[in-house]
Z-matrix of the N, CA and C atoms (Angstrom, degrees):
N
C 1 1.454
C 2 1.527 1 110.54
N 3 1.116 2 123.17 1 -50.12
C 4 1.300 3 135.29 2 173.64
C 5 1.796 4 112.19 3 75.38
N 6 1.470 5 121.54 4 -164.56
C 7 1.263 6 119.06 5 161.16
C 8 1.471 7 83.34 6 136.06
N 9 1.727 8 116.80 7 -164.47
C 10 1.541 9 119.75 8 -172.62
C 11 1.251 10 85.34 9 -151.16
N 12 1.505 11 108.91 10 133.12
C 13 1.419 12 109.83 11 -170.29
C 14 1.994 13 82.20 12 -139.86
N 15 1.420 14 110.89 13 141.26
C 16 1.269 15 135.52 14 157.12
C 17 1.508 16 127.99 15 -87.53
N 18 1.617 17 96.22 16 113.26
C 19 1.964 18 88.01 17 -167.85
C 20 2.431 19 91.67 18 -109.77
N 21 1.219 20 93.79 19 150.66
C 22 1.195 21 121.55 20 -172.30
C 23 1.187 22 102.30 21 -123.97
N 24 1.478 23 119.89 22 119.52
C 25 1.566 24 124.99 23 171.97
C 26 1.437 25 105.05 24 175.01
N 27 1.514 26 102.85 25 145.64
C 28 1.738 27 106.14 26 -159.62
C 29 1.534 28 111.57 27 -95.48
N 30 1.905 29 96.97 28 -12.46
C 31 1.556 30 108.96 29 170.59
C 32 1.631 31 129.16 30 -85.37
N 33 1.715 32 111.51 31 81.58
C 34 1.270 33 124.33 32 -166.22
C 35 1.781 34 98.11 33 -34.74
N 36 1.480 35 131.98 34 -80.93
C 37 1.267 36 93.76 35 -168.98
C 38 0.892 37 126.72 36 -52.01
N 39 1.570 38 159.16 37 0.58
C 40 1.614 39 147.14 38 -154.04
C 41 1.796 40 73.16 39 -113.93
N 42 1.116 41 152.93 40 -80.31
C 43 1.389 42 138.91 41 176.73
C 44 0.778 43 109.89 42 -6.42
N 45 1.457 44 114.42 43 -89.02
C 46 1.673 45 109.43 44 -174.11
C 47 1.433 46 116.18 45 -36.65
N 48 1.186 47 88.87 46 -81.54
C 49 2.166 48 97.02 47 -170.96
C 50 1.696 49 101.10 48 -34.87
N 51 1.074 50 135.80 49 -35.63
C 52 1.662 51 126.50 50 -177.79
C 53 1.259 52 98.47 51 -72.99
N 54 1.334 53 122.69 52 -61.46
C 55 1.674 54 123.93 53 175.41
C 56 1.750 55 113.78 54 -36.70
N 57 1.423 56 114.42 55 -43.08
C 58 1.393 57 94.79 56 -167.45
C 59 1.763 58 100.02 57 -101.14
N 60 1.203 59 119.73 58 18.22
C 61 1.498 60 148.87 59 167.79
C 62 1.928 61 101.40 60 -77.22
N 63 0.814 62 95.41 61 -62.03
C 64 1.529 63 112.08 62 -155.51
C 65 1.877 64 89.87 63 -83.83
N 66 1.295 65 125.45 64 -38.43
C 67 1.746 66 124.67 65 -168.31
C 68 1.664 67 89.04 66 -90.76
N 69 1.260 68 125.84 67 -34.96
C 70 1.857 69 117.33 68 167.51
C 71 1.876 70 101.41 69 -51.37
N 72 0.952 71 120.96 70 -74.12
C 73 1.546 72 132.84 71 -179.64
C 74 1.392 73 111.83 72 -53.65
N 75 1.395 74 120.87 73 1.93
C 76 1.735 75 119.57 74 143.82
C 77 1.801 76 91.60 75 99.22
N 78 0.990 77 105.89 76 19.10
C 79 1.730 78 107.16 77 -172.38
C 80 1.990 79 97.84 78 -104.84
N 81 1.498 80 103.01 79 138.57
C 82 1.428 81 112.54 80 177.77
C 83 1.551 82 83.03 81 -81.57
N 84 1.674 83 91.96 82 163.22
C 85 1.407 84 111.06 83 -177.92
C 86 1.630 85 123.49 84 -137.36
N 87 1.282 86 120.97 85 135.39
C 88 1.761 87 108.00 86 170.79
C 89 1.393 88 98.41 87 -133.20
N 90 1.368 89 133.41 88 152.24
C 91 1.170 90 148.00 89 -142.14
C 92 1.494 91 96.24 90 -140.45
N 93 1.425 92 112.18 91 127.39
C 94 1.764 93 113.47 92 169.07
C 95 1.894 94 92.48 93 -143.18
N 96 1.481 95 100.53 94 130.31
C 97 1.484 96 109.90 95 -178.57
C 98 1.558 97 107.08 96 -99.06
N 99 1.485 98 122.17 97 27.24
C 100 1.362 99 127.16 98 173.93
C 101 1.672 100 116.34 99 -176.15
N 102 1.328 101 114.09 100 145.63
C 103 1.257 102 106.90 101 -153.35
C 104 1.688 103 120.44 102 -59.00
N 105 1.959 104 102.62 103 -23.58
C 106 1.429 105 116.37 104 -153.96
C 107 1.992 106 94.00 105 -76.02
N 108 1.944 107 89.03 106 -27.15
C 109 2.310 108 71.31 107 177.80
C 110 1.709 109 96.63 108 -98.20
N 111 1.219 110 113.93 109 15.69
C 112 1.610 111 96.46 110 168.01
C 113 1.497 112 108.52 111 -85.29
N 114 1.104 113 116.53 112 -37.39
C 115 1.630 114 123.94 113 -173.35
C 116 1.731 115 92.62 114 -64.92
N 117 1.357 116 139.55 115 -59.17
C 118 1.342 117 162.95 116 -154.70
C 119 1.675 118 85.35 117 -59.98
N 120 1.532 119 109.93 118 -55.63
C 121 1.780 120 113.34 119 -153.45
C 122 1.253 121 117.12 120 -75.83
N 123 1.979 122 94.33 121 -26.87
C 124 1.668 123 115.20 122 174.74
C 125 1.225 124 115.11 123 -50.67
N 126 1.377 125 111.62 124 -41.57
C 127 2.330 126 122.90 125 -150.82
C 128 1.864 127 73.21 126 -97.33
N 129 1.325 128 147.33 127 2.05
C 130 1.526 129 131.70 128 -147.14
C 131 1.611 130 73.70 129 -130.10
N 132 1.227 131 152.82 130 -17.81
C 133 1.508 132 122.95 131 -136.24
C 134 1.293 133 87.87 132 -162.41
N 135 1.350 134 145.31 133 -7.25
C 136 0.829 135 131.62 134 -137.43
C 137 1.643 136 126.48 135 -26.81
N 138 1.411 137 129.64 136 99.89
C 139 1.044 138 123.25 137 -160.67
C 140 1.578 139 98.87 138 -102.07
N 141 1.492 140 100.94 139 165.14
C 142 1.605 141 120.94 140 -175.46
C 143 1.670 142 113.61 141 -57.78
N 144 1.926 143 110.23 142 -38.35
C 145 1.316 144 135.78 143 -160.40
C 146 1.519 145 108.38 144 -140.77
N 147 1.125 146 117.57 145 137.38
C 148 1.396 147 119.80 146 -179.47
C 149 2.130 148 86.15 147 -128.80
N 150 1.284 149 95.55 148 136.28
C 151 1.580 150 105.63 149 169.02
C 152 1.603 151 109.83 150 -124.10
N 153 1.222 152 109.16 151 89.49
C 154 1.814 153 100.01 152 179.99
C 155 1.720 154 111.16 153 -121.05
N 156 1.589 155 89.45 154 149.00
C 157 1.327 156 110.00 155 162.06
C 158 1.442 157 113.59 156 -40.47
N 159 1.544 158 115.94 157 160.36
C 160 1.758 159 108.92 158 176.74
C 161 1.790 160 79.19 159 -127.15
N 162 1.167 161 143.56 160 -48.74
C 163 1.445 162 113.75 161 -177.19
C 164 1.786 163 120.42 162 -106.18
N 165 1.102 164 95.63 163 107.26
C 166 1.805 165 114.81 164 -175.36
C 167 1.602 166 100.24 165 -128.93
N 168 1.199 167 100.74 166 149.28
C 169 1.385 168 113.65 167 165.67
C 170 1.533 169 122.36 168 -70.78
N 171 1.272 170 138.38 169 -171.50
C 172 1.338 171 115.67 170 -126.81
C 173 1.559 172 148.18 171 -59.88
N 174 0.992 173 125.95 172 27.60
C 175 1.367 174 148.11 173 164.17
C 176 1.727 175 115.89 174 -122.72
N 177 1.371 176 143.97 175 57.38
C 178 1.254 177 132.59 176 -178.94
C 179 1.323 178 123.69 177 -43.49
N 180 1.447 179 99.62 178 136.80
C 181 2.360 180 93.56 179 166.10
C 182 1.163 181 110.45 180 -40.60
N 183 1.266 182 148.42 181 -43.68
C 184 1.517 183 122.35 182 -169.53
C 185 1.738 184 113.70 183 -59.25
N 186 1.893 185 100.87 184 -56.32
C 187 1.165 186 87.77 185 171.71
C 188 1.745 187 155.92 186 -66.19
N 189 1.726 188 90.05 187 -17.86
C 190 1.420 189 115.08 188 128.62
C 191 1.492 190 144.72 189 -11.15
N 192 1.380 191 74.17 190 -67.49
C 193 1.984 192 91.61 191 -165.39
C 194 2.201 193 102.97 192 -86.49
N 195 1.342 194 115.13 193 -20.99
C 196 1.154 195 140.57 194 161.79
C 197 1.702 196 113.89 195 -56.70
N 198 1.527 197 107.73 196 -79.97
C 199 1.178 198 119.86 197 157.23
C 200 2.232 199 131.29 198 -16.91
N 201 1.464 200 83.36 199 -68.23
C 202 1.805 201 109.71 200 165.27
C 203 1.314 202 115.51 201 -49.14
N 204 1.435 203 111.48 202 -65.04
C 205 1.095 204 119.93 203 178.09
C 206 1.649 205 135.32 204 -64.31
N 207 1.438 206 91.99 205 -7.42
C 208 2.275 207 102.97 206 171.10
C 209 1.452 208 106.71 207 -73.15
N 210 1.296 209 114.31 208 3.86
C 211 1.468 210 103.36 209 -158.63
C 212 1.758 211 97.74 210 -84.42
N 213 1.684 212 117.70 211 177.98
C 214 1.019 213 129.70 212 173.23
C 215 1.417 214 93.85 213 -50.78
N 216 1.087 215 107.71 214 -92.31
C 217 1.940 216 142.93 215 -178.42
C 218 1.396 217 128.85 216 -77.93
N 219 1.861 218 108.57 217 50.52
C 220 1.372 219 123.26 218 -179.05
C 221 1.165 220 116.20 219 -28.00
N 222 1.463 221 133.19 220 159.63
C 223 1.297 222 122.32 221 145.38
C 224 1.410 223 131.10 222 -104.77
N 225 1.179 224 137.62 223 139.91
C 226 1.424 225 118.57 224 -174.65
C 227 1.301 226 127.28 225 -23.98
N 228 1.538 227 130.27 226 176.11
C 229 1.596 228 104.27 227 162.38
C 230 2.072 229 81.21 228 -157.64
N 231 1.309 230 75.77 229 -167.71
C 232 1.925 231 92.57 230 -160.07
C 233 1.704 232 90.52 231 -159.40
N 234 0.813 233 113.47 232 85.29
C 235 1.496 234 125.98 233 149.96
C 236 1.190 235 126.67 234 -41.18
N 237 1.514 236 138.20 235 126.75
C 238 1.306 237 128.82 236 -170.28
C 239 1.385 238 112.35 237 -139.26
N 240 1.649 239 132.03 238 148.88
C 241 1.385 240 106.51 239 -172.92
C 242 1.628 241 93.31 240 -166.81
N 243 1.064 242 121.04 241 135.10
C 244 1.572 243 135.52 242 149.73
C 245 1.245 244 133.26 243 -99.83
N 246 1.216 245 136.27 244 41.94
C 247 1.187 246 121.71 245 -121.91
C 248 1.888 247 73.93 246 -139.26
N 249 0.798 248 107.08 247 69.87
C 250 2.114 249 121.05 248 175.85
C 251 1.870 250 92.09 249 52.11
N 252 1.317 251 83.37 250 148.27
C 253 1.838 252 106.45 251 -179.33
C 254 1.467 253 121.46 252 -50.01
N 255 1.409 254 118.53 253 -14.48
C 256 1.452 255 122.00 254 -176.90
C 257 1.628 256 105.54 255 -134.93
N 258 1.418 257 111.08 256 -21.27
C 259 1.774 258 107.45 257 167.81
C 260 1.470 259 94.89 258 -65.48
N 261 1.478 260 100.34 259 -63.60
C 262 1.766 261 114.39 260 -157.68
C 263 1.643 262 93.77 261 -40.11
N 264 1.815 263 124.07 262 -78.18
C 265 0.907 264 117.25 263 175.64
C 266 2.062 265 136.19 264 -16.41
N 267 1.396 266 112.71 265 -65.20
C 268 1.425 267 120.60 266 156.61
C 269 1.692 268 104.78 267 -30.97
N 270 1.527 269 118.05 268 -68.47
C 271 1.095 270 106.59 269 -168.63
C 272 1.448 271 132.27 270 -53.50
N 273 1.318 272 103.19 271 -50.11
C 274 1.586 273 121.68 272 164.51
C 275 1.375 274 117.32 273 -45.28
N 276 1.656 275 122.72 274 -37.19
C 277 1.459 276 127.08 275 173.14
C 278 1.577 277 106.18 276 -68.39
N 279 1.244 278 116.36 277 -39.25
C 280 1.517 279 125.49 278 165.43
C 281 1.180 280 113.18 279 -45.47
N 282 1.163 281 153.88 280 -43.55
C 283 1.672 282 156.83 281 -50.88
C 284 1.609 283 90.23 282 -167.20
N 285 1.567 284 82.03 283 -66.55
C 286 1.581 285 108.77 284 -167.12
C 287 1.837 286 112.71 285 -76.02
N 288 1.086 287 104.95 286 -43.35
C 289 1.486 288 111.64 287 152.56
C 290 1.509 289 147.51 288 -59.40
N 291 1.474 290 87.59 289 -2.72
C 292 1.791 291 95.42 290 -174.87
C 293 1.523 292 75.79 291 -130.77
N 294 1.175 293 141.11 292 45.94
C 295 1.590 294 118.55 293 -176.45
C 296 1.547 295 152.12 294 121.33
N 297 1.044 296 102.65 295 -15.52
C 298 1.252 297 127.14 296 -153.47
C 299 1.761 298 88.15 297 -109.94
N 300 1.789 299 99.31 298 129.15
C 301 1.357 300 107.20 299 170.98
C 302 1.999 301 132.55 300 -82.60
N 303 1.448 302 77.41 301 -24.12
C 304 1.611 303 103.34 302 165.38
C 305 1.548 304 123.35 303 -150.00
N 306 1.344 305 126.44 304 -176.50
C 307 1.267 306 131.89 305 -168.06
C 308 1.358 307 106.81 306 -166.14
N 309 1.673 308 113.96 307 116.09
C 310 1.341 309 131.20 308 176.09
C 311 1.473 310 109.51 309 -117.65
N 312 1.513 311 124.90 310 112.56
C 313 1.279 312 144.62 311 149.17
C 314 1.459 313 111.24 312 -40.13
N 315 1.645 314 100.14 313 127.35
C 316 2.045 315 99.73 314 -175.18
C 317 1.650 316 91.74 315 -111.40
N 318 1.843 317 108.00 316 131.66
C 319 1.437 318 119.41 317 30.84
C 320 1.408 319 89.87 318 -106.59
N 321 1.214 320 91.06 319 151.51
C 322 1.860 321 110.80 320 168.89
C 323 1.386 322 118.13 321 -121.66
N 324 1.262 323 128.87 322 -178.67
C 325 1.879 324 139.25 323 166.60
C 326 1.383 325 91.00 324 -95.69
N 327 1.256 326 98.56 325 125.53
C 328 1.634 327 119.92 326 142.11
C 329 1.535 328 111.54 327 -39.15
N 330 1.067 329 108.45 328 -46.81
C 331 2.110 330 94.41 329 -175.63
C 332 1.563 331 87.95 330 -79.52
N 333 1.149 332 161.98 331 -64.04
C 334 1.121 333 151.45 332 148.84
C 335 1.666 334 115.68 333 28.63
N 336 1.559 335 108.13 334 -80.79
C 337 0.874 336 118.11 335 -178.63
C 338 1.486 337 121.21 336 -87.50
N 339 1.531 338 123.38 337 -5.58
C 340 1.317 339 116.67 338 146.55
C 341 1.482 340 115.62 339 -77.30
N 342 1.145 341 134.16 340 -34.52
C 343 1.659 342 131.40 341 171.61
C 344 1.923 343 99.95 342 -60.89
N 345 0.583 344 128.59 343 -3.44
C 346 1.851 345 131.17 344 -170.37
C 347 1.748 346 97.58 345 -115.89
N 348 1.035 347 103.43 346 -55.21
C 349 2.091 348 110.34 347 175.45
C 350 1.590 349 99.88 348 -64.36
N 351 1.118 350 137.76 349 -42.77
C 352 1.475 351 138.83 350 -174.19
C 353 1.548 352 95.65 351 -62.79
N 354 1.510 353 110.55 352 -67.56
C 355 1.811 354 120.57 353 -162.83
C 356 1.937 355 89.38 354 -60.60
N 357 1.146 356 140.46 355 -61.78
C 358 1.342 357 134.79 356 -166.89
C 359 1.796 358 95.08 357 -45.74
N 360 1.112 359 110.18 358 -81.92
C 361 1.592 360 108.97 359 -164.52
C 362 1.706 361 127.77 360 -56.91
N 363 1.134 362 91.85 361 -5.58
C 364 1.589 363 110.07 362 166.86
C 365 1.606 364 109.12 363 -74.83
N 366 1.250 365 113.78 364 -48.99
C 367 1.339 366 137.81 365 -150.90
C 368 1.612 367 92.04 366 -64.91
N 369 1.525 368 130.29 367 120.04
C 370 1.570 369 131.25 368 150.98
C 371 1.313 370 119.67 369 -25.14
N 372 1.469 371 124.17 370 136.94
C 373 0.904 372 143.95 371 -170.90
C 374 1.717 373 95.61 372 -70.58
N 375 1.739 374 122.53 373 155.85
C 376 1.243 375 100.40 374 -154.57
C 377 1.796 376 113.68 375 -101.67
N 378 1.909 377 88.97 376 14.09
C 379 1.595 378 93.03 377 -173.59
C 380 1.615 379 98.43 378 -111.63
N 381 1.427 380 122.73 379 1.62
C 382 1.241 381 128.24 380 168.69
C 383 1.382 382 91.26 381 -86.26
N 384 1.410 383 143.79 382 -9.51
C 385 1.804 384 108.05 383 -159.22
C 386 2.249 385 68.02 384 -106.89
N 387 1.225 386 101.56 385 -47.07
C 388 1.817 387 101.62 386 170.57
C 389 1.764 388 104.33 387 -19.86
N 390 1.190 389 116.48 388 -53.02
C 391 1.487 390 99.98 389 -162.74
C 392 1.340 391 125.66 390 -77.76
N 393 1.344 392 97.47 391 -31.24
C 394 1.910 393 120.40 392 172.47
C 395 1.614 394 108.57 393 -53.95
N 396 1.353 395 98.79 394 -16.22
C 397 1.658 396 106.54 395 -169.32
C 398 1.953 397 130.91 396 42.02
């Protein structure tokens, strides 16, 4: 399938391991370990998929996923969060409400979240399904 998807997360191994997750599954990759060069890497790269953390130090995924999304030609995104079973949850409902095309609860499977990155970037853009009415 391919495409270039941008992952955001402040937890260097969970970066990596998604990065070499996402470059196995034929997907280009750019890596930001905080939200302020994910927003920066987004307007730089414009990638197909953005996958970010929602609690990082100083730039959070929401404001993130806010940020990404002003653009002309957003790219999907996938919100991600561990952040305890009923915080994490709130956040992720946040996530999805300010933006966010999906929402994955951590810990998760790697094929998980490539079967979820495949179905997002497949998915019509949401002012093309707008015109079909």
């Amino acid at each position: 399938m391919g495409g270039k998807v941008l992952i955001i997360d402040d937890d260097a191994a969970l970066l990596r391991l998604m990065s070499m997750a996402f470059q196995a599954a034929g997907f280009q990759t750019v890596a930001a370990d905080n939200g302020r060069a994910g927003i920066r890497m987004a307007g730089a790269h414009k990638p197909d998929l953005v996958v970010t953390d929602i609690v990082m130090p100083d730039i959070e995924g929401i404001g993130c996923i806010r940020a990404i999304k002003q653009g002309a030609r957003p790219p999907k995104v996938i919100a991600i969060s561990g952040a305890g079973r009923s915080r994490g949850a709130d956040y992720l409902s946040w996530a999805r409400h300010l933006g966010a095309d999906e929402v994955l609860a951590k810990p998760f499977r790697m094929s998980e979240l490539m079967k979820m990155s495949k179905s997002v970037i497949s998915r019509a853009p949401a002012s093309t399904t707008d015109l079909r009415g």
